[in-house]
C-alpha positions as CSV (number, residue, x, y, z in Angstrom):
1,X,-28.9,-4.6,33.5
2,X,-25.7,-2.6,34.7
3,X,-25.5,0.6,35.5
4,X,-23.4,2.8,33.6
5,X,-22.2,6.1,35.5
6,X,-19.4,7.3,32.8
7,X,-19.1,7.3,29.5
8,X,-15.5,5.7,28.5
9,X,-13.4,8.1,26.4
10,X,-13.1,5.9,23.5
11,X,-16.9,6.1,23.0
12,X,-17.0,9.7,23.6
13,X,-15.0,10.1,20.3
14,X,-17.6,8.1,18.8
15,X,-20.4,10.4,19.9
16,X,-18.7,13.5,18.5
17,X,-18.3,11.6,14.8
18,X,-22.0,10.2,14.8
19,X,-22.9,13.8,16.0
20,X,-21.2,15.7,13.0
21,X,-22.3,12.1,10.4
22,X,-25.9,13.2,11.6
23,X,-27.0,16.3,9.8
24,X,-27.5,15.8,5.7
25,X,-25.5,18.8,4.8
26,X,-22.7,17.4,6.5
27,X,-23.3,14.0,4.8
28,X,-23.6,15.5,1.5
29,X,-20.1,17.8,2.1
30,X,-18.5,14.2,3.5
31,X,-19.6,11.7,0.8
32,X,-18.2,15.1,-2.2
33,X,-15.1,14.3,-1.5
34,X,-13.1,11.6,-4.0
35,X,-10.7,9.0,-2.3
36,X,-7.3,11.2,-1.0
37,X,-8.7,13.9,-2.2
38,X,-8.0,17.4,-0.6
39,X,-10.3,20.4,-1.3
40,X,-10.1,24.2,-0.2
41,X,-13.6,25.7,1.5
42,X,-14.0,27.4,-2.0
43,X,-14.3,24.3,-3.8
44,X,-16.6,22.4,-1.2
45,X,-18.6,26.3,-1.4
46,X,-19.1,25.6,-5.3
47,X,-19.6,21.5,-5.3
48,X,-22.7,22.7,-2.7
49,X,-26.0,24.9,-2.7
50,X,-24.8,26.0,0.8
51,X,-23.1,29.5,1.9
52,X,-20.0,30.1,2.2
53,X,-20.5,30.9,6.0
54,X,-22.9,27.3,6.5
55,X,-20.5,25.4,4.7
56,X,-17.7,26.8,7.3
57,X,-20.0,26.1,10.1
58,X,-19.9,22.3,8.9
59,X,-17.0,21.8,8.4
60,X,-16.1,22.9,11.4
61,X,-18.3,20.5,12.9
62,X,-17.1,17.6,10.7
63,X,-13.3,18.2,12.1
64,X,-14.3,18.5,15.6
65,X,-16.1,15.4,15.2
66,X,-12.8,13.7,13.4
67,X,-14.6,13.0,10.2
68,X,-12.2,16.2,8.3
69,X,-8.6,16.9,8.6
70,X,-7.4,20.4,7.7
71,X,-3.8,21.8,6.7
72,X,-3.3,25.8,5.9
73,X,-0.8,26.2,2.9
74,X,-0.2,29.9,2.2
75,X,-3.8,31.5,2.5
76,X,-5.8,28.1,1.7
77,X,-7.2,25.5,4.3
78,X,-7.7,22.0,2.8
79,X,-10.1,19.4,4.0
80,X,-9.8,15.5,4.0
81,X,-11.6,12.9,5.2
82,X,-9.5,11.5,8.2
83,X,-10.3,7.6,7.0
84,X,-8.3,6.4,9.9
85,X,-10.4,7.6,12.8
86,X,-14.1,6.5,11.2
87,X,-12.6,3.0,10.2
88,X,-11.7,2.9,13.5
89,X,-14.7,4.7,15.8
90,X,-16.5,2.0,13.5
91,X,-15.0,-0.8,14.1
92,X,-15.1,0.2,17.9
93,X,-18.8,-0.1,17.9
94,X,-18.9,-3.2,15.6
95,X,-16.5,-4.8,18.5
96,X,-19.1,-3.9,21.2
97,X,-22.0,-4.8,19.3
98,X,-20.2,-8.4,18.9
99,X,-19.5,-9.1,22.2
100,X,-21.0,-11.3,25.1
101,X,-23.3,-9.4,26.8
């Protein structure tokens, strides 16, 4: 066994996303939207039985985590799912899992 004293930054990234993937609501706000699509908060608030204020919450959570992207145009924020950074914080673990250990 080695000892591990610090987490490398790569997997810190990581632990953020499987943080925000953990929690069903944010899950369920995640898998609502369509491929490139870009929604406002009022139309992830109406696609969900959450408030307005706990959908906020999570998505705030989801972009700190990477999983959202956000852009203000005029008075709106839109959300999309940053594809890059999970394909990527993915494949990261699926490289450690296959290594030689």
């Amino acid at each position: 066994m080695k000892t591990v004293t610090q987490i490398p930054d790569p997997w810190n990234a990581i632990s953020e996303l499987f943080v925000a993937l953990g929690d069903a609501h944010r899950q369920r706000i995640l898998l609502s939207f369509e491929k490139n699509e870009r929604l406002t908060i009022l139309q992830i608030v109406e696609g969900s039985q959450l408030s307005r204020t706990a959908v906020t919450h999570h998505l705030k959570v989801l972009e700190r985590g990477g999983a959202l992207q956000s852009e203000k145009v005029g008075r709106e924020v839109y959300f999309w799912v940053n594809q890059s950074l999970m394909q990527q914080a993915l494949q990261d673990v699926l490289d450690y899992i296959k290594q030689d250990i």
